[in-house]
N, C-alpha and C positions, 0 to 999 in steps of 0.2 A: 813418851814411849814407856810402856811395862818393863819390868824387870824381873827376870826369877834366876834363883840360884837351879842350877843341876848338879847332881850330886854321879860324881866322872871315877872311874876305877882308875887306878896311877900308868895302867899300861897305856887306856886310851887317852890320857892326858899328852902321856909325851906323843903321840901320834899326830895328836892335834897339833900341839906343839910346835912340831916338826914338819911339818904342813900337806905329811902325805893324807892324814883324815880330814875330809872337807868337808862329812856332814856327819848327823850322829842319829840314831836311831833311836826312837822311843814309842812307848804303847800309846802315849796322849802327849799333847803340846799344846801350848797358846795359839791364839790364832794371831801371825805375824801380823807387820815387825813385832820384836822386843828384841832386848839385852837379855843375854845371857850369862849368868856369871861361872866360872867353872871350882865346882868343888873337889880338891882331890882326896878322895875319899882315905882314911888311914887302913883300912879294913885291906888293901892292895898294898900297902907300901909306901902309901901317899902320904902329905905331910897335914892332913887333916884340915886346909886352910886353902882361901880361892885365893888361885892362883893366875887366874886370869879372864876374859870375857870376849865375847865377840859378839856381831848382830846377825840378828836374824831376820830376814827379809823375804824369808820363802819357806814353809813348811808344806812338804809333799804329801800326799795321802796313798798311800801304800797297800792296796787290795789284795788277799789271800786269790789264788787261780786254782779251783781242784779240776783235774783230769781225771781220768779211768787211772791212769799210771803212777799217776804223784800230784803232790798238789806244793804249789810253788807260788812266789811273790811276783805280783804283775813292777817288776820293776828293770831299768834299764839296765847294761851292763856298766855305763860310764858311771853313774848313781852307786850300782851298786858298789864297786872298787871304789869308788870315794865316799863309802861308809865301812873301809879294812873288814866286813865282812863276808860270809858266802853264802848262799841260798839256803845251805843248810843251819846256818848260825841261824838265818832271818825266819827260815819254819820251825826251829827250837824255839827259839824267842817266844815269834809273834804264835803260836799254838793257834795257827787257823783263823786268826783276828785280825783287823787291819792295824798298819804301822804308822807311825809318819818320822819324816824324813828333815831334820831340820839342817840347812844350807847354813854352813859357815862362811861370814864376812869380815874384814876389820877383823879378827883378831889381833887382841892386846894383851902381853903376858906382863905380869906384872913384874917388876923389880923385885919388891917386898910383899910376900901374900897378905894377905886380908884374913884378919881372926872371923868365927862366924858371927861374935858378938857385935861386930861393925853393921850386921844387916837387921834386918826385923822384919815381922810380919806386915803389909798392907795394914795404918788402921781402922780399915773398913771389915777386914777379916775377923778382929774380935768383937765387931758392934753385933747385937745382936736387934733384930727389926721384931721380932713377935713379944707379947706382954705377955707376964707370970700366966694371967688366967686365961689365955688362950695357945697352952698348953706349953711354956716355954719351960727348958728346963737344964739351960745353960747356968745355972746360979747367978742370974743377972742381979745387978744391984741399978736402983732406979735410979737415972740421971734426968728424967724431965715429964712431964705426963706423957708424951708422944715416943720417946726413944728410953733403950737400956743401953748398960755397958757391961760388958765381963767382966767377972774377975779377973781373966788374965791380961787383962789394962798395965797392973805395975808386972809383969814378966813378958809384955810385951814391950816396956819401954827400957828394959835390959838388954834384949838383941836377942838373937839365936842363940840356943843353948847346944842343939844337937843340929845335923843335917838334914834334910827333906831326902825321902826313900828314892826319890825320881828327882823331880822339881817341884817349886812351888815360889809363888808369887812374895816378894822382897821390898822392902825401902832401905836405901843407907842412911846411914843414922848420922 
């Protein structure tokens, strides 16, 4: 099973938390399952370290509806209350583009958070597949006649230095 960090503002942390947010809203997501691990962002209040994780087992797809009158999110009411927002958070947001809805399960909070440097990128995310002269121009350093690797090989093998804006795909170190 995949794993990515998301990166969670401290209000909705404790929501989740607390078990009244049951799913959480974003512009893109993986396609399920995966683990999720929850970032609390410092930027809110939050203590800048994940603090806990849950699966996911179902992401919804969330269609914008325009009317003559308004234009609104084709979504249900139970759904929507189990994402603590309102139709109009969801047309702020989503600016007219589809959503998706990720189902919290198993949630796990942790005891002791997790620094970011425990995680890392995928090492398939800093391979790079194309060669120098067919236009590559990631500063790759040659590892075989057939494959390159990035430079960011040893800052990858440090962990996370910052947060991912949204989410994005993890290994624990």
């Amino acid at each position: 099973m995949k794993t990515i960090i998301i990166s969670t503002k401290h209000n909705w942390v404790e929501k989740i938390h607390s078990g009244i947010k049951k799913d959480e809203v974003r512009k893109t997501a993986p396609e399920a399952p995966f683990k999720a691990l929850i970032y609390d962002t410092k930027t809110s209040g939050g203590c800048g370290k994940v603090v806990s994780e849950f699966i996911c087992n179902k992401v919804e797809k969330v269609e914008p509806c325009f009317e003559y009158y308004r234009d609104y999110y084709d979504i249900d009411d139970d759904t929507l209350a189990e994402t603590c927002l309102t139709e109009m958070d969801l047309h702020i947001y989503g600016n007219g583009k589809p959503l998706r809805v990720l189902h919290i399960s198993q949630l796990k909070i942790y005891d002791k958070p997790k620094e970011l440097s425990e995680f890392k990128k995928p090492l398939s995310s800093i391979y790079c597949t194309g060669h120098k002269e067919y236009g590559c121009d990631k500063n790759c350093i040659s590892f075989s006649d057939s494959d390159f690797y990035c430079k960011e090989q040893d800052i990858w093998s440090c962990g996370l230095k910052r947060p991912f804006q949204s989410w994005g795909y993890v290994e624990e170190i």
